[in-house]
OpenMM code with the backbone's topology and positions (N, CA, C; nanometers):
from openmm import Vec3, app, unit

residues = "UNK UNK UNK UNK UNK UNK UNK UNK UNK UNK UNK UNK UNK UNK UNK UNK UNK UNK UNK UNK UNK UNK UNK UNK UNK UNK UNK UNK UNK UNK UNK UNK UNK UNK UNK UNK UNK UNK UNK UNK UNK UNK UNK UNK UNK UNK UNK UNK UNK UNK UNK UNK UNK UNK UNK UNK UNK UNK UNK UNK UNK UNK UNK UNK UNK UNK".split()
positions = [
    Vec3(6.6137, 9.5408, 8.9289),
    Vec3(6.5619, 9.6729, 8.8965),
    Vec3(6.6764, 9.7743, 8.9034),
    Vec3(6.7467, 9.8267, 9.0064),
    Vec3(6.8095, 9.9432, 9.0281),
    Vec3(6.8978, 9.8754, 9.1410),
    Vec3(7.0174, 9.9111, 9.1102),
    Vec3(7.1607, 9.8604, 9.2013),
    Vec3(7.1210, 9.9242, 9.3629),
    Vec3(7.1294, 9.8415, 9.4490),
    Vec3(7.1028, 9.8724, 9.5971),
    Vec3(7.2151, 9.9796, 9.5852),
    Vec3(7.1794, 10.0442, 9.7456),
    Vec3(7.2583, 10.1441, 9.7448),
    Vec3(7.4026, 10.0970, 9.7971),
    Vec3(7.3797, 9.9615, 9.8856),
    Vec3(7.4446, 9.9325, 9.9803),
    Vec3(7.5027, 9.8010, 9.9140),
    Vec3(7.6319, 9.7549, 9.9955),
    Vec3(7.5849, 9.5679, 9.9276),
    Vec3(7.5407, 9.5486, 10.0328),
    Vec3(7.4590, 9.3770, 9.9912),
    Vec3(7.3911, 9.3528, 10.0685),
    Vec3(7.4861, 9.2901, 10.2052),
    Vec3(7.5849, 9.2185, 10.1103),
    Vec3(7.6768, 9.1495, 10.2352),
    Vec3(7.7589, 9.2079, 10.4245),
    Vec3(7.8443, 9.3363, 10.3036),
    Vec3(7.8690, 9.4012, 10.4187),
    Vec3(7.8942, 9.5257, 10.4461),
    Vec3(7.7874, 9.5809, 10.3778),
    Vec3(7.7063, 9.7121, 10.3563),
    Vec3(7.7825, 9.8125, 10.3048),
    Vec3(7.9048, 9.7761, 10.2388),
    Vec3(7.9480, 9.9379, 10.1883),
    Vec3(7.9153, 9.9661, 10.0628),
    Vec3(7.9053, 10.1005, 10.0584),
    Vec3(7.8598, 10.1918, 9.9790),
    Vec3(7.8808, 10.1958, 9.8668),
    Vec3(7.7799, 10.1330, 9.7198),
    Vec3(7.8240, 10.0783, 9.5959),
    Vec3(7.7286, 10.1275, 9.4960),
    Vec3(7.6437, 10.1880, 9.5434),
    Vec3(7.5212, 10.2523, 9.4660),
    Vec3(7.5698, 10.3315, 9.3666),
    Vec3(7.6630, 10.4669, 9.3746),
    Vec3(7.7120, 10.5325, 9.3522),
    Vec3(7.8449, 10.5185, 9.2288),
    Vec3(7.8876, 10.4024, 9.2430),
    Vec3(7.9244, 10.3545, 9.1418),
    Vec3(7.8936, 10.2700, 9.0094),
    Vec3(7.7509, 10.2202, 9.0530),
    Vec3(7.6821, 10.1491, 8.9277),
    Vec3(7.7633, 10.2185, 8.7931),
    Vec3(7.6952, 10.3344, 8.7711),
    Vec3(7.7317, 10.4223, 8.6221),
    Vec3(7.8334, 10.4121, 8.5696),
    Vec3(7.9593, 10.4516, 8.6261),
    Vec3(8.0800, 10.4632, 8.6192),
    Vec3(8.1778, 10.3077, 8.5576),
    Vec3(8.1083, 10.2427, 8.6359),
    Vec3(8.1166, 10.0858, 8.6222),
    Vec3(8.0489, 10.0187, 8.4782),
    Vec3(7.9259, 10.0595, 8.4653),
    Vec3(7.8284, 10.0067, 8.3344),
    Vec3(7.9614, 10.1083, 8.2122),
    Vec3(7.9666, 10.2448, 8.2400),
    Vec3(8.0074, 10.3124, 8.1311),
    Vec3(8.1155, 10.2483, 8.0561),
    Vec3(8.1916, 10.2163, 8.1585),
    Vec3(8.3687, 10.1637, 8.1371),
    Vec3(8.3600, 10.0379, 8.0714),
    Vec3(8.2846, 9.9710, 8.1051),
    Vec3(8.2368, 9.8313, 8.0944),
    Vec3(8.1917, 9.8333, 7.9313),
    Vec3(8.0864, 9.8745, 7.9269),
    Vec3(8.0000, 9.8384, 7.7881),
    Vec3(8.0634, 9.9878, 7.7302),
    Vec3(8.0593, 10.0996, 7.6944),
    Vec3(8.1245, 10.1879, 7.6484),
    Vec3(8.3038, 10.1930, 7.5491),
    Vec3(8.3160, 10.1674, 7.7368),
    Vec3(8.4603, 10.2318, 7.6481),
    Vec3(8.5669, 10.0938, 7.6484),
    Vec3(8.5237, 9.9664, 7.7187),
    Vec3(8.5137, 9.8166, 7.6593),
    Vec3(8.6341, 9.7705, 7.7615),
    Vec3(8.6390, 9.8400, 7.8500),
    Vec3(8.7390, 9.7935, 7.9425),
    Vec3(8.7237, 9.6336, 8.0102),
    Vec3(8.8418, 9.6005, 8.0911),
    Vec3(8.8000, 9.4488, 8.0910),
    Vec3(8.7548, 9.5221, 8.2430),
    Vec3(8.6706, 9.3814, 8.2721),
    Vec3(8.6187, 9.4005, 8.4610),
    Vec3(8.6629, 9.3961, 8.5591),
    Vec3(8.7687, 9.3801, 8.5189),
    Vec3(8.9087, 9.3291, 8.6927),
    Vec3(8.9332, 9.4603, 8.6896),
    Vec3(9.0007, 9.5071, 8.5831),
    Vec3(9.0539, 9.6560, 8.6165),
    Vec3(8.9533, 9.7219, 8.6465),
    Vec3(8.8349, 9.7846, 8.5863),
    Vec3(8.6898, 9.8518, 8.6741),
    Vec3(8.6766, 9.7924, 8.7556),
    Vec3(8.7154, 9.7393, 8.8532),
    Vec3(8.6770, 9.6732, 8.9608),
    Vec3(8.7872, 9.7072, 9.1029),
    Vec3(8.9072, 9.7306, 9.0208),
    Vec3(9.0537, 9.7561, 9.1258),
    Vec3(9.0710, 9.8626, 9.1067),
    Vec3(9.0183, 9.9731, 9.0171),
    Vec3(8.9956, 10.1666, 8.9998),
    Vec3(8.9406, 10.1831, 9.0888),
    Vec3(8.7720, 10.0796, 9.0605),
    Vec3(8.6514, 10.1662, 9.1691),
    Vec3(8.6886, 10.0792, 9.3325),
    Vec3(8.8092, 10.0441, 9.3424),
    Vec3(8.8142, 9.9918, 9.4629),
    Vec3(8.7175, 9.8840, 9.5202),
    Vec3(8.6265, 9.8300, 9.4519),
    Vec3(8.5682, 9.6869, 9.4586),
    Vec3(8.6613, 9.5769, 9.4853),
    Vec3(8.7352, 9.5409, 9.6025),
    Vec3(8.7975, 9.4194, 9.5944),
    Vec3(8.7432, 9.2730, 9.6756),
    Vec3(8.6046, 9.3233, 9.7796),
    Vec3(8.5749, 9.2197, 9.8157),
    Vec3(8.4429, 9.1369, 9.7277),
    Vec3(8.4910, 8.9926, 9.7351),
    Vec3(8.4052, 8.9496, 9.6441),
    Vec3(8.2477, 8.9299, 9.6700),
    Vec3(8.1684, 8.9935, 9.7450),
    Vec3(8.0428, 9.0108, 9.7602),
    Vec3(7.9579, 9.1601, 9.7007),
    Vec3(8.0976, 9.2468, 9.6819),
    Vec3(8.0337, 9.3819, 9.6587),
    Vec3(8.0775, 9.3236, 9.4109),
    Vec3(8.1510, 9.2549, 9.4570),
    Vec3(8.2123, 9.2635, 9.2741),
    Vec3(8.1008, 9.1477, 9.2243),
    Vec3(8.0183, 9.0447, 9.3230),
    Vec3(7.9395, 8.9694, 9.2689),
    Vec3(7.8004, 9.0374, 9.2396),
    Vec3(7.7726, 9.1500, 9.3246),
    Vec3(7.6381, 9.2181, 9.3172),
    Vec3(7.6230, 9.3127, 9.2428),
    Vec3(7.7558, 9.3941, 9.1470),
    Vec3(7.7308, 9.4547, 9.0256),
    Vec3(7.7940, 9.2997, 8.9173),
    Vec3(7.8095, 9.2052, 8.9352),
    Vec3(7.8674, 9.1122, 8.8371),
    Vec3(7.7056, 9.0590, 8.8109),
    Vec3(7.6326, 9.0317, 8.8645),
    Vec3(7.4857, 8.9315, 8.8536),
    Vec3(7.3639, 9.0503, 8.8802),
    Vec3(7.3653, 9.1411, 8.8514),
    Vec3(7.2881, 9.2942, 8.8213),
    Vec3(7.2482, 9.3110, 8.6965),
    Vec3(7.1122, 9.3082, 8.7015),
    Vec3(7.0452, 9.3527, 8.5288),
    Vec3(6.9679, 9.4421, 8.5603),
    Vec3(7.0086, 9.4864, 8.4468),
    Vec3(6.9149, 9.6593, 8.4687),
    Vec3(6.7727, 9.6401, 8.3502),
    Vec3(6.6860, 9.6296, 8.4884),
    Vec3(6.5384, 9.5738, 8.4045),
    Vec3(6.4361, 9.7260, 8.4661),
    Vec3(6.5091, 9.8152, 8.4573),
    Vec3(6.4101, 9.9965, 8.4836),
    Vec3(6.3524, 9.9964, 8.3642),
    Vec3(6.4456, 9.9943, 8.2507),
    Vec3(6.3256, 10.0328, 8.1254),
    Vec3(6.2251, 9.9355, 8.0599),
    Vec3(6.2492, 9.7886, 8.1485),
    Vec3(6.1580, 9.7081, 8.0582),
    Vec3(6.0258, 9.7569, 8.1876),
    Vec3(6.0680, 9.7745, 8.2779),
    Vec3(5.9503, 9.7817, 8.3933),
    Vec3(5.9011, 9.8573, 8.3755),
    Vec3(5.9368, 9.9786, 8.3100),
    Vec3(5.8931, 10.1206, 8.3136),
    Vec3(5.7729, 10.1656, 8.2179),
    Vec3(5.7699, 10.0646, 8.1228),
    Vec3(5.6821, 10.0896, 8.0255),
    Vec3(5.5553, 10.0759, 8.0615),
    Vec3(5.5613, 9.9831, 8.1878),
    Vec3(5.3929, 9.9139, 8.2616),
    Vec3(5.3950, 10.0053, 8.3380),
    Vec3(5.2267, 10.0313, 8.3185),
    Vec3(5.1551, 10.0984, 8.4113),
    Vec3(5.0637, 10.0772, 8.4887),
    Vec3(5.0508, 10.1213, 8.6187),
    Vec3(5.0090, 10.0527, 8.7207),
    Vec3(4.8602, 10.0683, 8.7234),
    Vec3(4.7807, 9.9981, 8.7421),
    Vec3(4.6602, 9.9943, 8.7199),
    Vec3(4.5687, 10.0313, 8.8286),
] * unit.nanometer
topology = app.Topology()
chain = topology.addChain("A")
for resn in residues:
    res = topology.addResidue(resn, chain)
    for name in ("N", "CA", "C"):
        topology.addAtom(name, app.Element.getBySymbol(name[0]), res)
């Protein structure tokens, strides 16, 4: 659904970068190592939890809760 705020592994603060990360990424077509060594992501539990992240808000969003 929506990028934790936290990772889960060893809790630092990654929420905040989702956007910045998706933009560079699919936008402006950068490769992922480098968005990854900008946004200071170097341990591999915080780079696996935006690497295996799907953003399923707008398919969810359309259902309504009954």
């Amino acid at each position: 659904m929506m990028i934790p705020v936290r990772c889960i592994s060893c809790g630092k603060p990654v929420g905040h970068l989702w956007e910045k990360f998706k933009e560079r990424v699919e936008v402006k077509k950068e490769k992922r190592k480098k968005v990854f060594e900008d946004l200071k992501l170097n341990r591999y539990c915080c780079r696996s939890l935006f690497m295996g992240h799907v953003d399923l808000f707008d398919t969810v969003a359309r259902f309504k809760r009954a």
